[in-house]
C-alpha positions in Angstrom: 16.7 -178.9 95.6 15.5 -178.7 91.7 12.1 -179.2 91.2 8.7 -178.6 90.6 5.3 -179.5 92.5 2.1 -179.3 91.3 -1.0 -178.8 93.0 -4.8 -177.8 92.7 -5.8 -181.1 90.9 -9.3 -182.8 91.3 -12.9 -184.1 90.7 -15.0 -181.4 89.1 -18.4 -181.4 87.7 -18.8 -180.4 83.4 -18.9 -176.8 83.2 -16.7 -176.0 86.3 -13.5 -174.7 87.0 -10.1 -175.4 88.6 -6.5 -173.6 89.2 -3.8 -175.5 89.2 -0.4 -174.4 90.7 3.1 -175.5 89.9 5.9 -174.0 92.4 9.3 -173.9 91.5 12.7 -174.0 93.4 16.3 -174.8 92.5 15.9 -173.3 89.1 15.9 -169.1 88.1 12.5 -169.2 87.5 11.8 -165.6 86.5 14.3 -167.1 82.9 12.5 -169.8 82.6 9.8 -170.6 80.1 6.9 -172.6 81.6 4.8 -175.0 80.3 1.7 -176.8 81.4 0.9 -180.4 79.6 -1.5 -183.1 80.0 -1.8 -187.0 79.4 -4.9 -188.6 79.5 -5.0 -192.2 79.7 -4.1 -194.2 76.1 -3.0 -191.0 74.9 0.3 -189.5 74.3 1.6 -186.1 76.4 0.1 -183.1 75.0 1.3 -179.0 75.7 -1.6 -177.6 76.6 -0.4 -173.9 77.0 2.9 -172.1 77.5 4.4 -168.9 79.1 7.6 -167.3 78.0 9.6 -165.4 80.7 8.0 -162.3 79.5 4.8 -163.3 79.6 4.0 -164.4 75.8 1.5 -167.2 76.2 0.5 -169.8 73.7 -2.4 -172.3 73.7 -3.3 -175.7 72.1 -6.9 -175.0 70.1 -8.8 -177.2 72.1 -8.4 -175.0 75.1 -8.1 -171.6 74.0 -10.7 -169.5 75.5 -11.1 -172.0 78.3 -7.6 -171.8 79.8 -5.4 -169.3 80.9 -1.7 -169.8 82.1 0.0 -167.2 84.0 3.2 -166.7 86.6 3.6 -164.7 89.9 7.8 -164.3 89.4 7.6 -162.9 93.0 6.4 -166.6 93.6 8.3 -168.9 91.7 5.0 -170.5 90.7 2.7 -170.7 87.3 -0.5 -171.6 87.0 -3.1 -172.8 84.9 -7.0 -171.3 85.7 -9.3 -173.8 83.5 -13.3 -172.5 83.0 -15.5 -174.4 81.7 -14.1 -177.4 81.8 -15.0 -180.8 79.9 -14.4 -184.4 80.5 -12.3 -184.5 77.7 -10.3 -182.2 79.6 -9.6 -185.3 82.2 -6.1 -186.0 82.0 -3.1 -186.0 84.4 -1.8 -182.7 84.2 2.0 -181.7 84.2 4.1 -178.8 84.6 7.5 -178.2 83.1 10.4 -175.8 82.0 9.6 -177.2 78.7 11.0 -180.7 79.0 14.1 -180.2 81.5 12.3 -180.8 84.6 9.0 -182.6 85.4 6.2 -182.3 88.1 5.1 -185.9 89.3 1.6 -184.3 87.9 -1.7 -183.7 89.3 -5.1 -185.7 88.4 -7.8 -183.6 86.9 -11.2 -185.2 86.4 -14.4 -183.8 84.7 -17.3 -185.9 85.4 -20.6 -185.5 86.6 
């Protein structure tokens, strides 16, 4: 079966810090560029960072230094570690092969 599946989401305090995990299947992961996005509600899908399959990784500015993404090949699975973390950061977040498959997300929420 083709698909990804997120997990790790949930209810963290200003300052803290989650993982989030995405595991693949169905799809040759270790060629696969991987991407994590976010939409929060009222506001349009945004990439938040992205992995090539050799490991280049690129981040949106309003993360970078917060958030790092990162793959385990061995695994089929990328992740997404988020420090210090913001409730502007609250958002549902999304993995992705860069728009060919979507995970049914996970709900991130920074509030105290």
């Amino acid at each position: 079966q083709v698909r990804l599946v997120e997990s790790g989401g949930g209810l963290v305090q200003p300052g803290g810090s989650l993982r989030l995990s995405c595991a693949a299947s169905g799809i040759i992961f270790s060629r696969s560029p991987m991407a994590w996005y976010r939409q929060a509600p009222g506001k349009q899908r945004e990439l938040v960072a992205g992995i090539t399959s050799g490991g280049g990784t690129n981040y949106v500015d309003s993360v970078k230094g917060r958030f790092t993404i990162s793959r385990d090949n061995a695994k089929n699975t990328v992740y997404l570690q988020m420090n210090s973390l913001k409730p502007e950061d609250t958002a549902v977040y999304y993995c992705s092969n860069y728009g060919v498959l979507w995970g049914q997300g996970t709900q991130v929420t920074v509030s105290s």
